[in-house]
N, C-alpha and C positions, 0 to 999 in steps of 0.2 A: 490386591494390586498395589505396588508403593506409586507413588506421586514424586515424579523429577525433580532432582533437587532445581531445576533450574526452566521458570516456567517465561514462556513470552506471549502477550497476545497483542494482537495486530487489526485497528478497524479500518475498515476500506470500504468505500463509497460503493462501487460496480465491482462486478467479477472482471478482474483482467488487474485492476492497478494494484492489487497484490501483485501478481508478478514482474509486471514492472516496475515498480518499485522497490521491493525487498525480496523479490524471489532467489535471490544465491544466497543472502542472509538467512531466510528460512529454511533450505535445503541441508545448509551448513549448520545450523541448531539441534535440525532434526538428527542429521548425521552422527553428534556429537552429545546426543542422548537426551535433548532438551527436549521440554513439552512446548509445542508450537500450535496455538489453537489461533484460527482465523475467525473474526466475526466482520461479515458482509452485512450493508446496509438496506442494499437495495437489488435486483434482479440485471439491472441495466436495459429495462425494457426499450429505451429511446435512444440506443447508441445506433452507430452507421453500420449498415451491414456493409461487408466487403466481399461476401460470399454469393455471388450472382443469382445462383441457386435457390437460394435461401433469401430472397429480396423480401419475398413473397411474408415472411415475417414479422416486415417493419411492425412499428405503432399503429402506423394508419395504415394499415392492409392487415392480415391475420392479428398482431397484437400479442406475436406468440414468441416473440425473441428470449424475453425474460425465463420462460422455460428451458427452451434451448439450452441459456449462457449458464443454468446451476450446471446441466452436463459439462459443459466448457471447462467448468472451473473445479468439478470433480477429477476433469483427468489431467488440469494442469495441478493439482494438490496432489495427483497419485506420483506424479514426474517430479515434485519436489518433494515426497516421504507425507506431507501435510493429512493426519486422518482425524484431524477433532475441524470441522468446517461449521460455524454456524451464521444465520442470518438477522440480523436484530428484529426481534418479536414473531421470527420464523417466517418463514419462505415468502415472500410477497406481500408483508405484513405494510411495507413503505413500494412506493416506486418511484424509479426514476425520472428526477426533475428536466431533465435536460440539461442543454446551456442555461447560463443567464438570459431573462430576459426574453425566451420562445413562449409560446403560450401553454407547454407542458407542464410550466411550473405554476399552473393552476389547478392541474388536475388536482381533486380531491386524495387523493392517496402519495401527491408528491412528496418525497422525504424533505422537499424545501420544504412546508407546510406543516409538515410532523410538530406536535405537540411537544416540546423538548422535555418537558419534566415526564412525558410518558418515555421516550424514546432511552432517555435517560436510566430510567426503571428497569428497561430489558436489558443495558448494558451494564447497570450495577449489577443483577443477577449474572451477567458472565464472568464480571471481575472478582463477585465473591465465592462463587465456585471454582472458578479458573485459579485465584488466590497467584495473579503471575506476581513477580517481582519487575519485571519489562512490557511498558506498553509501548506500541510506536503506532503512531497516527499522522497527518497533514497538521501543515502548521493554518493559524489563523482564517490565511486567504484561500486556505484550500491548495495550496501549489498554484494554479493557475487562474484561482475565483470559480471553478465549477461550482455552483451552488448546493450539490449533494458533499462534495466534499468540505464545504467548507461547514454544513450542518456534521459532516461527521466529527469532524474538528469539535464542533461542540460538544457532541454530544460522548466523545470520550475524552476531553478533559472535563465536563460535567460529570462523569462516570465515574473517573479517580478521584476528584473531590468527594462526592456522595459516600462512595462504597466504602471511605475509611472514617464515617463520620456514624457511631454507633445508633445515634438516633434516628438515624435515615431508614425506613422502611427494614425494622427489623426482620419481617419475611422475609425478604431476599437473600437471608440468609447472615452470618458473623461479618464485622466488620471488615477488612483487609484494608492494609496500606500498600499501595505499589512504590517500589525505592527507586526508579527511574524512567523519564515518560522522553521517549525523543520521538522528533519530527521529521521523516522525510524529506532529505535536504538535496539541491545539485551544488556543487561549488561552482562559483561563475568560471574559476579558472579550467575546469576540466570540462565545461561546455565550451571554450575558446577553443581548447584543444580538437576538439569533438570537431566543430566548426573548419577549423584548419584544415582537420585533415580531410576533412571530405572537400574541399577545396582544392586540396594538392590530390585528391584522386579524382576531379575534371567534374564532379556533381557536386550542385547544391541544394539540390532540390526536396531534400530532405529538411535543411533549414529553413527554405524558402528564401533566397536570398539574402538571411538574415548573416551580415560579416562579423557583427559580436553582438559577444552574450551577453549584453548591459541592454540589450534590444527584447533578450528573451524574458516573460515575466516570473517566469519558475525559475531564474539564475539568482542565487544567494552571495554574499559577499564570503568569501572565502574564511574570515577572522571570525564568521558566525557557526562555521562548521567545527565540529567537537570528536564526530566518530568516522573512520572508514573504516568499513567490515570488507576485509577481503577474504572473499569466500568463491574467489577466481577458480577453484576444481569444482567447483560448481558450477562454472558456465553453461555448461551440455545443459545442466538440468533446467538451468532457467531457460535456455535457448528450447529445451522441450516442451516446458510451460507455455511460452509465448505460443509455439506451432498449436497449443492446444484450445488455442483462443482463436482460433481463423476467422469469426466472423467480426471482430475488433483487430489483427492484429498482423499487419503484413512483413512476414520474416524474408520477403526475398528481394528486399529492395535494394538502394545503395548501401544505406546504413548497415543493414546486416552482412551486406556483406564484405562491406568493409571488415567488420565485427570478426565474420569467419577467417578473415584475412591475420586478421592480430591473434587467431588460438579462442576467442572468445573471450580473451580474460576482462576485454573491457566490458561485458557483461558483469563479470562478478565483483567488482567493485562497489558496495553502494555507500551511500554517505546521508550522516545524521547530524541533528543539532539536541542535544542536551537539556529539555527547559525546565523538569524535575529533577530534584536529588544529584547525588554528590558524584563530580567526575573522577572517575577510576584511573588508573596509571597512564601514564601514555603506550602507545605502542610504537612502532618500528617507523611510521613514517615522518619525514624533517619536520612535518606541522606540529609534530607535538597530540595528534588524532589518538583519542582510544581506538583500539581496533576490535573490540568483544564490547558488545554491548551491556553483559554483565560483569565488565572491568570493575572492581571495586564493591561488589557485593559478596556476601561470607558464601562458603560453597564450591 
């Protein structure tokens, strides 16, 4: 079996903010003959159910959601091509902390809590096996301060340091250096928009009454954004991803369908910031954005 020339991998806190996040970016990698390996942090055993049905799974009732959400997330991976899926130190090895600040982030197995030089360990053994050239993670605060995200933050820019440092836990395998690490970015300017228009179609309730995005805490300043992937013929697919998250993820509200209203393409849009390694050409948009996140690497 040869090995793609062109490898990405992606850590993500719960099953589901892969797909919101970078799911038309994945779909379009995959499409276009790239190795797209996910590594999941945590199950998301403490997210909201939205599945009535399935209440009955919470934390405090059965305890049985985390189970659930691996299927979840297998069949929003099969609707985006995604078949290398793995979980940092395997399946339940961390669970989810919650919000900040609830009492679940004491549980003994909260991924808040996780031992970072161990957690550290199981994602150096993905980078040195996986050997990507692209890693894309949450920035510092996590996007929005959830505190699984914001340990994943750590624990995969502690992974790319580690794993290209030969003295580091020689088992895990040959050293690798990754040549570009982005963060999951929104531009404040295309949440105004976002904003707007759900405005001028009579609901806000999507925003929550929020009139701008200097309100929202995941809005980036614009001058800090570096990459848009536009991987818009991918919409379906992310749009199919989300449906496959039903018990995190409600496709038939305003927003969506507003979303169905535009084609989808505002779905395949996502946007990055650059905090490793050298930026690559620009692409087609006035900012001056790469638009391939392997812009500038040989290959």
């Amino acid at each position: 079996m040869t090995t793609p020339d062109r490898r990405m991998l992606l850590v993500h806190a719960h099953p589901d903010d892969e797909t919101i996040n970078n799911g038309a970016t994945m779909a379009r990698y995959v499409a276009e003959g790239a190795q797209v390996t996910l590594l999941t942090c945590t199950l998301g055993e403490e997210g909201e159910i939205l599945v009535p049905e399935l209440e009955q799974l919470a934390a405090d009732q059965a305890d049985q959601l985390g189970g659930y959400r691996i299927w979840e997330l297998r069949a929003a991976m099969e609707a985006l091509g995604v078949t290398d899926i793995r979980f940092l130190g395997g399946a339940g090895r961390y669970r989810d902390s919650g919000m900040m600040g609830v009492p679940s982030n004491e549980k003994p197995r909260a991924f808040w809590n996780a031992d970072l030089d161990e957690a550290v360990g199981h994602a150096v053994a993905v980078v040195r096996e996986v050997r990507p050239q692209v890693v894309v993670t949450y920035d510092e605060n996590g996007g929005y301060g959830h505190p699984d995200h914001i340990q994943a933050h750590r624990v995969a820019m502690g992974a790319v340091a580690a794993a290209a440092d030969p003295a580091y836990r020689p088992d895990l395998g040959e050293a690798w250096s990754v040549s570009k690490v982005y963060w999951n970015c929104m531009p404040r300017s295309v949440l105004q928009q976002g904003i707007e228009a759900m405005a001028a179609a009579g609901d806000d309730t999507f925003f929550e009454g929020v009139t701008s995005a200097d309100d929202l805490p995941f809005a980036v300043p614009d001058e800090v954004v570096t990459a848009a992937v536009d991987a818009s013929a991918f919409g379906r697919h992310k749009d199919a991803a989300m449906r496959a998250h039903p018990t995190q993820i409600l496709v038939d509200g305003p927003f969506f369908a507003l979303s169905n209203n535009l084609g989808l393409e505002v779905l395949g849009v996502e946007y990055y910031r650059l905090v490793q390694g050298e930026r690559g050409p620009a692409g087609p948009a006035p900012e001056g954005w790469e638009d391939d996140l392997f812009a500038g690497l040989p290959g």
